[in-house]
TORMARKE-334847 format. One record per atom (N, C-alpha, C): residue in one letter; x, y, z; residue number from 1. Coordinates in pm, whole numbers. Each point is the difference from the previous one (the first is absolute). Layout:
<residuo->a&X->X&Y->Y&Z->Z&num->NUM> $
...
***
This chain:
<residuo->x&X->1623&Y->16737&Z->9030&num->1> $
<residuo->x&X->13&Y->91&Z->-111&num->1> $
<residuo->x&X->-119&Y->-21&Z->-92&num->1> $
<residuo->x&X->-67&Y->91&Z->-30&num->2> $
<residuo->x&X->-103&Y->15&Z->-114&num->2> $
<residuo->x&X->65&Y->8&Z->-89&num->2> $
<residuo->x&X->-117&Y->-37&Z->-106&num->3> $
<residuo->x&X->80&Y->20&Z->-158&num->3> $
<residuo->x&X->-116&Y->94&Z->-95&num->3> $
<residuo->x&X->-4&Y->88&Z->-106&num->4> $
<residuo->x&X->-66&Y->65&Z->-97&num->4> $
<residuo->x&X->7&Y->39&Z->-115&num->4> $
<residuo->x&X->-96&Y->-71&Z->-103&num->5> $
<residuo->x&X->34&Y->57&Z->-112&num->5> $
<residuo->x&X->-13&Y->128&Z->-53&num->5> $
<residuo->x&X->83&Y->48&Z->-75&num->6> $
<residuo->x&X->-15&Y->116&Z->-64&num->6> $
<residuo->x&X->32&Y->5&Z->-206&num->6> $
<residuo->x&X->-50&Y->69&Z->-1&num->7> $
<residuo->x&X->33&Y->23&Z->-130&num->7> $
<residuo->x&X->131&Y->93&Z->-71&num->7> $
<residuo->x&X->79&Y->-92&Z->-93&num->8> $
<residuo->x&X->107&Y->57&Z->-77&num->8> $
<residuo->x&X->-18&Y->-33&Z->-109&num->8> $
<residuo->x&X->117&Y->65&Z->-88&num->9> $
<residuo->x&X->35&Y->22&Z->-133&num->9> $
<residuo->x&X->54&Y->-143&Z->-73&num->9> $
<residuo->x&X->-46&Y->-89&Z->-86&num->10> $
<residuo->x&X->28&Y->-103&Z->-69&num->10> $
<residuo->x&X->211&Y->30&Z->-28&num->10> $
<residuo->x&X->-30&Y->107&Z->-19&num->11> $
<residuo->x&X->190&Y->15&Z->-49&num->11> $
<residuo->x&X->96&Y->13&Z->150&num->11> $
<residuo->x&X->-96&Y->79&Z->138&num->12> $
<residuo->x&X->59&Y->4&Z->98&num->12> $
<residuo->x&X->52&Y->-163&Z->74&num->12> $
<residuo->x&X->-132&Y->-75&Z->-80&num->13> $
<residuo->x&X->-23&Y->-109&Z->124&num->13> $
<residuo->x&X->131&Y->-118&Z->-107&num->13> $
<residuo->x&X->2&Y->67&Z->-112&num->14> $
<residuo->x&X->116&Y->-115&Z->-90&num->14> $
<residuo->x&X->138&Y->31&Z->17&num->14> $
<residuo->x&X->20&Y->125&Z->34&num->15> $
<residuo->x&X->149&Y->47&Z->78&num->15> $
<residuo->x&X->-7&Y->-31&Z->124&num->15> $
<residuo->x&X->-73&Y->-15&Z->56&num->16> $
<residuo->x&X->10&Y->-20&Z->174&num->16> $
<residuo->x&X->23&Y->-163&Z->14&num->16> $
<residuo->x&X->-85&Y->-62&Z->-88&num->17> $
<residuo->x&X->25&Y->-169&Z->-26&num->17> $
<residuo->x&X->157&Y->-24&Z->-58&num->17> $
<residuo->x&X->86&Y->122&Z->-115&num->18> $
<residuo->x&X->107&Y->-87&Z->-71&num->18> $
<residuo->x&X->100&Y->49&Z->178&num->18> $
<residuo->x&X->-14&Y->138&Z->-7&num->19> $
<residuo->x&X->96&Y->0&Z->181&num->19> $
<residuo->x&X->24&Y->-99&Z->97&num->19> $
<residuo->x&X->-161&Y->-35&Z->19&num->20> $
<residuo->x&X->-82&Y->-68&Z->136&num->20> $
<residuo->x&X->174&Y->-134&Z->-41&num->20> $
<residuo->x&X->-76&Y->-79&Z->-136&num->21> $
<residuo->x&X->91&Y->-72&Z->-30&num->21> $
<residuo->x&X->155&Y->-37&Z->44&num->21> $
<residuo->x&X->33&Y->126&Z->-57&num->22> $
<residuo->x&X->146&Y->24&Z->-19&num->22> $
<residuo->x&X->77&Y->31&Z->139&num->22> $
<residuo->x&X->-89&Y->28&Z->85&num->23> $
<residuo->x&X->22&Y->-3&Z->162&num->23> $
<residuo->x&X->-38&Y->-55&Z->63&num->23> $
<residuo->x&X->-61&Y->-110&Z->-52&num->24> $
<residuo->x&X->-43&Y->-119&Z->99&num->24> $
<residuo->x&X->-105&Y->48&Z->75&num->24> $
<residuo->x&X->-165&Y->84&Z->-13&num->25> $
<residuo->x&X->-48&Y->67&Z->88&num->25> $
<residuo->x&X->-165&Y->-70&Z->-92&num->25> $
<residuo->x&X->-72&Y->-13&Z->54&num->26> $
<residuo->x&X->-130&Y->-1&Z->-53&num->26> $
<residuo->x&X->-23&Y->149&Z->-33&num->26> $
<residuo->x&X->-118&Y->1&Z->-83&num->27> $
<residuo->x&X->-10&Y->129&Z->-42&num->27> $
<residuo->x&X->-84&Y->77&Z->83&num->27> $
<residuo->x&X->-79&Y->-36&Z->69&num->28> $
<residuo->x&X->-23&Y->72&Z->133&num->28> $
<residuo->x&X->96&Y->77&Z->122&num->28> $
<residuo->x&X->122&Y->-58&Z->-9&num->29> $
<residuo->x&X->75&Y->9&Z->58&num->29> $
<residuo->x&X->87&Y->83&Z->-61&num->29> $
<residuo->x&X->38&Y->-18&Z->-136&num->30> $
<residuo->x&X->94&Y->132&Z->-41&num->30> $
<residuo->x&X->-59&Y->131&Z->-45&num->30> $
<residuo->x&X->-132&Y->-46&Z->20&num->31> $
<residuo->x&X->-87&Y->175&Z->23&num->31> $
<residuo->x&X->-22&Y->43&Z->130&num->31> $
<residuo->x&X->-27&Y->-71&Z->61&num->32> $
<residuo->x&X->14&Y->46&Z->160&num->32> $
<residuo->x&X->150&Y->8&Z->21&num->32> $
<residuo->x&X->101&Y->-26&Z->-57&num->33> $
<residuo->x&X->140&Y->71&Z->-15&num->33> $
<residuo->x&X->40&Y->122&Z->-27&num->33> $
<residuo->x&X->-81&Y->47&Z->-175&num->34> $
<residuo->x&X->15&Y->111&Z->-34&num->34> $
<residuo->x&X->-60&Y->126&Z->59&num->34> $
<residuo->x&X->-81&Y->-101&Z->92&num->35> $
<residuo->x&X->-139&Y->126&Z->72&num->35> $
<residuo->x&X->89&Y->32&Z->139&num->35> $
<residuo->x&X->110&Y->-48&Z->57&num->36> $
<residuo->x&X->53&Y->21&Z->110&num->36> $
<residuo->x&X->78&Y->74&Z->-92&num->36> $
<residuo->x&X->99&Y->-66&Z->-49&num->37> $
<residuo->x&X->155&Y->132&Z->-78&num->37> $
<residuo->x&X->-68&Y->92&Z->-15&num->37> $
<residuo->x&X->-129&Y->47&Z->-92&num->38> $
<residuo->x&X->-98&Y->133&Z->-58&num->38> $
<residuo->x&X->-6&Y->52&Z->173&num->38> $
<residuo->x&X->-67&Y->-49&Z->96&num->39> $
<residuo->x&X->-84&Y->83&Z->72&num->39> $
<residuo->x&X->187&Y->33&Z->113&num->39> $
<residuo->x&X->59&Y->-95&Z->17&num->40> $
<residuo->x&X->142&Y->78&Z->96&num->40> $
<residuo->x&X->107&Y->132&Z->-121&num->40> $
<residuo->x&X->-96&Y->-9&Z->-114&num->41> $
<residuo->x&X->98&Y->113&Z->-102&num->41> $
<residuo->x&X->-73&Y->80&Z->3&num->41> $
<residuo->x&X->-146&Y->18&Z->30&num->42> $
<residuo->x&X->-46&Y->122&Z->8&num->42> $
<residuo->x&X->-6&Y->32&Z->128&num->42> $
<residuo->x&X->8&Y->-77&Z->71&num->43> $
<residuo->x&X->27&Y->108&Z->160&num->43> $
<residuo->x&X->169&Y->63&Z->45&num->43> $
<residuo->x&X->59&Y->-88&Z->-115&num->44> $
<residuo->x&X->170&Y->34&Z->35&num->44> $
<residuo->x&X->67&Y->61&Z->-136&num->44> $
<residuo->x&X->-39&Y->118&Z->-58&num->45> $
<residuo->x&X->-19&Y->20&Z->-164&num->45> $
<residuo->x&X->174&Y->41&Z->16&num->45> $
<residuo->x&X->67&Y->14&Z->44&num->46> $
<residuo->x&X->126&Y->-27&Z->-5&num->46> $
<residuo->x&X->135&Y->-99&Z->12&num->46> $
<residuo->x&X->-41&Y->-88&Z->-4&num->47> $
<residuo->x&X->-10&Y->-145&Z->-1&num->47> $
<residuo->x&X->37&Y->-46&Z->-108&num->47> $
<residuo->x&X->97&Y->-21&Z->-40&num->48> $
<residuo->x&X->-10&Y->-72&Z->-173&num->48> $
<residuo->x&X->-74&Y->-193&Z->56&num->48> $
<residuo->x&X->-66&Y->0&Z->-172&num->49> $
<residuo->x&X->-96&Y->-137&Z->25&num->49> $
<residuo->x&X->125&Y->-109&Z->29&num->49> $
<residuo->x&X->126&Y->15&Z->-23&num->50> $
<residuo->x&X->81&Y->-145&Z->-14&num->50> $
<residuo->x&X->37&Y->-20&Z->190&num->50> $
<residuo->x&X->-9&Y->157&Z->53&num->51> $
<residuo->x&X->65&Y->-16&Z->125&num->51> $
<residuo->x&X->-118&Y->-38&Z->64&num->51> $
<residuo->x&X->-140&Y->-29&Z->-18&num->52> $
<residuo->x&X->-106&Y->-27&Z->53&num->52> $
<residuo->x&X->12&Y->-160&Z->-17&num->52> $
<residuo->x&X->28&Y->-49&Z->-108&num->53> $
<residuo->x&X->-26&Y->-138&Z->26&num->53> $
<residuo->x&X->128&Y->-33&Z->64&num->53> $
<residuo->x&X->109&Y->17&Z->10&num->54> $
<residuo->x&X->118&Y->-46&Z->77&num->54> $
<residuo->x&X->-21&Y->4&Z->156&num->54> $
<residuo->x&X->-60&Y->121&Z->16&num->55> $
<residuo->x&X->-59&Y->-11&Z->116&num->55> $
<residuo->x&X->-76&Y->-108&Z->43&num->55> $
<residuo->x&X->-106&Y->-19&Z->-90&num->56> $
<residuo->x&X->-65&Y->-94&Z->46&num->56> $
<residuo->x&X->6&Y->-149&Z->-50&num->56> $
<residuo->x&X->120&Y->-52&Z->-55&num->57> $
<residuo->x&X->87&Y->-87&Z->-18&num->57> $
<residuo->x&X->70&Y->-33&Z->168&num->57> $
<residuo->x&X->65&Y->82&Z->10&num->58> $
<residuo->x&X->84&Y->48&Z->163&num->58> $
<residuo->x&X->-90&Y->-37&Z->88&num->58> $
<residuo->x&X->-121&Y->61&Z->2&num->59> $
<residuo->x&X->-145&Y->-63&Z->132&num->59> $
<residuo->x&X->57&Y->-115&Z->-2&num->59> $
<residuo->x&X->-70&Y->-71&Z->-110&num->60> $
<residuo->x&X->-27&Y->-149&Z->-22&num->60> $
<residuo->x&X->116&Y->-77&Z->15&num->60> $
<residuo->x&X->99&Y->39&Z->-10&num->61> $
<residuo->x&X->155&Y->-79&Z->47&num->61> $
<residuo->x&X->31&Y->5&Z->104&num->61> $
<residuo->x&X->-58&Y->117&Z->62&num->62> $
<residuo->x&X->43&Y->24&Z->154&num->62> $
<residuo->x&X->-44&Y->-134&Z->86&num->62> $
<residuo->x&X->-136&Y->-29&Z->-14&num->63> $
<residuo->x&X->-91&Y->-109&Z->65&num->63> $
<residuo->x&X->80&Y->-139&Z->-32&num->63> $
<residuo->x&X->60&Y->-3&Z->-97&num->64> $
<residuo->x&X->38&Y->-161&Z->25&num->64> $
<residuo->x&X->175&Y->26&Z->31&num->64> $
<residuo->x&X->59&Y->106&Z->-16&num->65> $
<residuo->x&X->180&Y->-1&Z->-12&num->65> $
<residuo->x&X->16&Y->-59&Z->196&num->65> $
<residuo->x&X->99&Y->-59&Z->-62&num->66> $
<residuo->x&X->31&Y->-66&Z->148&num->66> $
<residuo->x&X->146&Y->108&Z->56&num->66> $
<residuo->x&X->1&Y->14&Z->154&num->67> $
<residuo->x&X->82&Y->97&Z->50&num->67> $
<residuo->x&X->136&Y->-18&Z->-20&num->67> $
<residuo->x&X->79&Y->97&Z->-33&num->68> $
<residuo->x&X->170&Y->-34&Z->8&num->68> $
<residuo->x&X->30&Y->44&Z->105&num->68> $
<residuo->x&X->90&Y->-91&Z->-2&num->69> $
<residuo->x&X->82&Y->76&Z->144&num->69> $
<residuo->x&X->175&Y->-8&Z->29&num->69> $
<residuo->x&X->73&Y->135&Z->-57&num->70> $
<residuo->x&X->74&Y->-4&Z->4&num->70> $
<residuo->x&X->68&Y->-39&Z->117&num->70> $
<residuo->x&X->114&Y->-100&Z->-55&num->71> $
<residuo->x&X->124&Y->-24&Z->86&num->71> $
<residuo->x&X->80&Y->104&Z->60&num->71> $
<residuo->x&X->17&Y->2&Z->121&num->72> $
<residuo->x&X->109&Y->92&Z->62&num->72> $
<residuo->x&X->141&Y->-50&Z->32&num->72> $
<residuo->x&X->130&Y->87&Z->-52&num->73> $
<residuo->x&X->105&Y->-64&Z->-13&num->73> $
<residuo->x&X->117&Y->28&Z->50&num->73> $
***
């Protein structure tokens, strides 16, 4: 993975740091967050934003949930 700087907003980069925080995310990381939720809401503009991250809450649970397996009785 490459990495690149770019230029932002002193007020963008101090909300993205108190979030980054508050979610346990470096702040690189909770902008490359907001840049995934932004870019799957504009290709899915019907979509409310809360059912986008549940979704992708759900990905990320899927990979570690271990299988059930119902009893037959």
């Amino acid at each position: 993975m490459s990495f690149h700087s770019i230029k932002i907003e002193d007020s963008f980069y101090t909300t993205a740091k108190l979030h980054a925080n508050a979610e346990h995310r470096t702040i690189s990381s909770q902008i490359g967050y907001w840049a995934k939720i932004g870019k799957i809401a504009l290709e899915n503009p019907d979509l409310p934003v809360s059912f986008i991250k549940d979704i992708l809450i759900a990905k990320h649970l899927k990979d570690e949930a271990e299988l059930f397996i119902f009893k037959n009785e």
